[in-house]
N, C-alpha and C positions, 0 to 999 in steps of 0.2 A: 559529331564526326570531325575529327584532323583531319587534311587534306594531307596524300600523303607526300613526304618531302621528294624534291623532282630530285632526279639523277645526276648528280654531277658531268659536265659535259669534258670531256677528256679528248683532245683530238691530238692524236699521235703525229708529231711531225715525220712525212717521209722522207727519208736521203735521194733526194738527184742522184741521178746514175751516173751524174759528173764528179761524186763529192770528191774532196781534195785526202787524199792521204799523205802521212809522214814523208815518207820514201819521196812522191812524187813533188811535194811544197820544198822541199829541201833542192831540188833540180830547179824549181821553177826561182826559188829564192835566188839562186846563181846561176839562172840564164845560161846554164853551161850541161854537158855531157862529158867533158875532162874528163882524164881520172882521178883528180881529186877531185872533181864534184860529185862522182861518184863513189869514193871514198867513203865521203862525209856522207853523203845519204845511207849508205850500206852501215857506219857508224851506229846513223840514227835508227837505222832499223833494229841494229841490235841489242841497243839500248832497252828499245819501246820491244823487244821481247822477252828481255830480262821483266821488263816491267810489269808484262804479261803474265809470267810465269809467277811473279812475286804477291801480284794480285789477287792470283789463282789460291796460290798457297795460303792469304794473309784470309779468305773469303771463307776458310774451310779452317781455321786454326781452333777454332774454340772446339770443335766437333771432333779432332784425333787427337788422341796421346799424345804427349811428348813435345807437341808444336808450339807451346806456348813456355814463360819462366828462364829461369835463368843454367844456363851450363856448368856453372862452378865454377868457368875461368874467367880471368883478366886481361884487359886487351892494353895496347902499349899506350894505355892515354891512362892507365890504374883504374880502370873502368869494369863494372859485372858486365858481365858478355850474355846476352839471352840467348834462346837457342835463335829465333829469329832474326838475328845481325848475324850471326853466323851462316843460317843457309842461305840469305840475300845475298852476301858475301862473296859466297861460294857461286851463289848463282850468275853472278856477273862475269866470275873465270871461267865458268863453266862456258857460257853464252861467247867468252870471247878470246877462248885458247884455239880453238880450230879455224878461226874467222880470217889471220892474214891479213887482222886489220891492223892491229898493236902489236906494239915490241913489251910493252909491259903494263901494269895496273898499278894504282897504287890506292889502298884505302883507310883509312882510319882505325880499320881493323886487326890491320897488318903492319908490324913493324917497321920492316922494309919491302921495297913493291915487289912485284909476283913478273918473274919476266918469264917469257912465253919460252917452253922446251925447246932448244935447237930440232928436234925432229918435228916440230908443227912451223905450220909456215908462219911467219914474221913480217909485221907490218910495222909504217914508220911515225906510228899516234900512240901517245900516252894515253890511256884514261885515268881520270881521278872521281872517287865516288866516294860518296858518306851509302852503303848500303840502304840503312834503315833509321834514317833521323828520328827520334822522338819515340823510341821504341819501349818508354814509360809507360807510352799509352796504348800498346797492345793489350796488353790482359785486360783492359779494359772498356776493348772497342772502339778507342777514338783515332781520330785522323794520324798518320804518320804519312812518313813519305822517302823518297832516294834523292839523292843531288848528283848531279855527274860535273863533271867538265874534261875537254877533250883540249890537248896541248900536242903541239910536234914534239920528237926526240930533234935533240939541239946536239952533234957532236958525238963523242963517243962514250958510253957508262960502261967501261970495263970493270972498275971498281967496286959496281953494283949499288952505289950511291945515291944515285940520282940527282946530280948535281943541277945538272942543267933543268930541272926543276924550279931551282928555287933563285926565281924571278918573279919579277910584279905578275898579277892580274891581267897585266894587257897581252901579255902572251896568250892568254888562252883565244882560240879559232873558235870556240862554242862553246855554250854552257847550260843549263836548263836541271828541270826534274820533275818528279813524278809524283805526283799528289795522290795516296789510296781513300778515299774517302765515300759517299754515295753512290759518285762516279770514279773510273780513274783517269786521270787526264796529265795529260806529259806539255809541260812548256817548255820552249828550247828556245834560244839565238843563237846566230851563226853569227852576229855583228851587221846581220839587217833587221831589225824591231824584235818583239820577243811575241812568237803566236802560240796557241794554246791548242791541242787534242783532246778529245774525249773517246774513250775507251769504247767502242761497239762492241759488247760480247758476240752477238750475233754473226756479225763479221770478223771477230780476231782480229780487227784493224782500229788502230786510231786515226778520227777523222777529225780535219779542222773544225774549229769549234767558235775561235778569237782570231782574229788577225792582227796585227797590229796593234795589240793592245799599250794604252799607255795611261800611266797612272797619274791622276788628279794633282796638280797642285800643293793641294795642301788637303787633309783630310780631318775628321773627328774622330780617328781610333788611335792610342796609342798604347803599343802591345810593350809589354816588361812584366817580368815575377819581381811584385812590389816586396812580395816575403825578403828581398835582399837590399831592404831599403838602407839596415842599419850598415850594412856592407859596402856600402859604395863612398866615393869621393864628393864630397860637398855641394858640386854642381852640379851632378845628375840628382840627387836631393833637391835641388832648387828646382829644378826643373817641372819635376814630379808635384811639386807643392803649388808651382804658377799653375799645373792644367788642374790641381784638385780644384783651385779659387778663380777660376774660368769656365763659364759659360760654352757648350760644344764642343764639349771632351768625352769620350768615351772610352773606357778599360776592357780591353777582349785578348787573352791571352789560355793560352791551351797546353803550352811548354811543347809543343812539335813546331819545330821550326822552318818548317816547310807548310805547314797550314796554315801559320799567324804571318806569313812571308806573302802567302796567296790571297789572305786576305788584304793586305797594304794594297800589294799590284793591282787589283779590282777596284777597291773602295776608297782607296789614299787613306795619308795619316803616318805614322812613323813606330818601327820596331827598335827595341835598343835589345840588345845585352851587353853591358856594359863592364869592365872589369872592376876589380874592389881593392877596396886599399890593400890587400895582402897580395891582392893577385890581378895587377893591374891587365897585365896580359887578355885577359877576362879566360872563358869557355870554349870558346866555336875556335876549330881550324881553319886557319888562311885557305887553302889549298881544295880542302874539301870542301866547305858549305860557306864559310862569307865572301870568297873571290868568286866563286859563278853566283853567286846569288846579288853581289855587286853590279858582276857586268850584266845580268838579265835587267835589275833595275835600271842603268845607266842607258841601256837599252833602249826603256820605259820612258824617258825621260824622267827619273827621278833620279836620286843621290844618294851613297852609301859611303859612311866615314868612320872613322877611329874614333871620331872629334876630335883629332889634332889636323890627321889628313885621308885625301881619298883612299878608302877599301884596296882600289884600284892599283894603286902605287906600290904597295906596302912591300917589301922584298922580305920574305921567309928567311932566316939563318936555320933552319932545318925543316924536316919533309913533316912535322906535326906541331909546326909553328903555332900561335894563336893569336888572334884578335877582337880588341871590343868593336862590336859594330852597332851605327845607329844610320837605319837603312828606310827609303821612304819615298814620302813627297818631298821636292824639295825644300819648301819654306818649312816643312815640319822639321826636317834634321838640321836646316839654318838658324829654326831656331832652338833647340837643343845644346849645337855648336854653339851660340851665341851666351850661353849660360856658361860653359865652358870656357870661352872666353875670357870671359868678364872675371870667373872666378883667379884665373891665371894672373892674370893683369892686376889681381889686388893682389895677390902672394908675393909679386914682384915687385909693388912698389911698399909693402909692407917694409921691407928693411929701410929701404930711404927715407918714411914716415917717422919710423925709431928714433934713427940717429936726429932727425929732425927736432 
C-alpha cells in the first residue's frame, strides 16, 4: 500500500480592508489634494483602466476571430501593424478623449499626436504610450505589455507639431507600465521611488503589491537578442564575450521589452538594445519606451545610457526619435560603458600610433 500523497497546503492571502489602491498611493505619494495632485491620480486611474480593458481583451484573444495577426497596414516606424496594437491604441483615446485630462496623445502608432476635439473638454498633460510593446509574442501567449509616460503641454502647438515635446527625459512628471503576464501589474513613478500594482480581478482594482522597489547593484542576468551579434560595433561584442568567459552570468531574453525590463528591476543585472553599424540609432523610441523606462530605473536607483550618455539627457530632434539603451544595475551598465569606452579611446589613438 502507497500512502496517499498529502494535499498541498495553499493558504490564500487575504487583503486588509486597508489595502492601498492606485488612485489613493498616488495622493499619499504627494501629501497633497491640489488639483494637480488630483490630476495625476485621476491620470493614473485612467491609465490602470486602459489597462484593465487591454487585459480583458489580451485574456480572451486566442478564443474570438479576428483578435489576433496582423491588419495589413503599416505604422509610421515601416512597421506590420497587428490587430492588437491597433485596438490598445485606440483604447487609450478612447479611455482618454472624455477625461479633461489631456490636450493630446501621442503614440508610436500614430504619425502625429491625436489632439482632443474642441467639443470634448481639454486638459493641460500630454500622454505618450507605446500601446502594446512586444506584440511578436501575442500569437503565442507570452508576456507583452504598455509603457506610458505623462509630460505638461509647454506653450503653444498651433502647428500641431509637437514641439515642445522634444526635450530630454527629465521633463517627464511620471512614467511607468503595465506588465500582461500571470498577473497584471502596473508600475509607475511620479519622481518618488517606483512601486508596483497587481491587478485584483475580483475587485477591478489594482492594489499595491511593491513599494519602493529598488533594484540590486549589480545582478547575473543580462538580457540582449545575441542573433544580432554580427550586427553590432566592436564593443558591445566585447562585452558579450567577457560575460560568455565569466563565471555568474546568465542569458534570459523574451524580445518583449517590458518583461525582460521587469525582470532587471526585481532581480538586477543589465538590458541592452543596442544600435548596429548601419543603424547606430538602434530600435526603441526615445519618447515612448526608453525615456520612462529610464526614469522608472533611475528611480530604482539604477542607470540607463546610450553608452556615450545618460537615457535621461538625450533631446529627440523628432516625435519618433530612437536610441540605443543599456539599462540596469548600475555596475552592470558601468561596465558595459566601460567596454565602450575603451573601444573609443583606441579608435582615437589609432591615428597617432600610425603616423608614429
Amino acid at each position: 500500500m502507497f500512502a496517499a500523497a498529502s494535499e498541498p497546503q495553499i493558504t490564500e492571502i487575504s487583503l486588509d480592508r486597508d489595502c492601498t489602491t492606485l488612485s489613493r498611493h498616488v495622493l499619499q505619494q504627494l501629501q497633497s489634494f491640489s488639483p494637480d495632485a488630483q490630476d495625476l491620480s485621476a491620470l493614473m486611474n485612467r491609465i490602470a483602466l486602459a489597462g484593465k480593458l487591454i487585459s480583458r481583451h489580451l485574456s480572451r484573444s486566442g478564443l474570438v476571430e479576428g483578435m489576433l495577426g496582423f491588419t495589413g497596414g503599416v505604422n509610421v516606424q515601416g512597421e506590420d501593424v497587428k490587430r492588437m496594437d491597433l485596438y490598445a491604441n485606440e483604447v487609450f483615446i478612447s479611455v482618454f478623449k472624455q477625461s479633461g485630462l489631456v490636450c493630446r496623445l501621442a503614440s508610436e502608432e500614430m504619425d502625429k499626436p491625436y489632439y482632443i476635439p474642441e467639443n470634448c473638454p481639454i486638459g493641460r498633460y500630454t500622454l505618450l504610450y507605446d500601446p502594446i510593446d512586444g506584440s511578436s509574442n501575442i500569437d503565442i501567449n507570452l508576456n507583452v505589455g504598455s509603457i506610458f509616460s505623462i509630460r505638461q503641454q509647454e506653450g503653444m502647438d498651433e502647428d500641431g507639431e509637437a514641439k515642445d515635446l522634444l526635450q530630454s527625459g527629465r521633463k517627464q512628471i511620471a512614467a511607468g507600465y503595465i506588465l500582461y503576464g500571470p498577473s497584471t501589474m502596473l508600475v509607475y513613478s511620479i519622481g518618488k521611488g517606483v512601486h508596483s500594482f497587481t491587478l485584483d480581478p475580483s475587485l477591478g482594482e489594482f492594489i499595491l503589491s511593491h513599494e519602493n522597489i529598488k533594484v540590486p547593484r549589480h545582478g547575473p542576468i543580462y538580457s540582449v537578442n545575441e542573433g544580432n551579434f554580427w550586427q553590432w560595433e566592436e564593443s558591445i561584442r566585447d562585452y558579450i564575450r567577457y560575460v560568455h568567459r565569466h563565471e555568474g552570468y546568465t542569458a534570459r531574453y523574451s524580445g518583449a521589452l517590458v518583461g525582460d525590463f521587469h525582470r532587471i528591476l526585481f532581480q538586477g543585472g543589465v538590458f541592452l538594445y543596442p544600435g548596429t553599424v548601419k543603424k547606430p540609432e538602434g530600435k526603441l523610441r526615445l519618447l515612448y519606451e526608453t525615456a520612462p523606462l529610464a526614469f522608472l530605473m533611475e528611480q530604482a536607483g539604477g542607470k540607463a545610457s546610450t553608452g556615450t550618455e545618460e537615457v535621461l539627457d538625450v533631446v529627440p530632434d523628432k516625435l519618433h526619435a530612437r536610441t540605443p539603451i543599456i539599462i540596469g544595475s548600475v555596475e552592470d551598465v558601468e561596465l558595459v560603458e566601460s567596454f565602450i569606452q575603451e573601444r573609443n579611446r583606441e579608435l582615437k589613438e589609432a591615428p597617432f600610433m600610425a603616423k608614429s
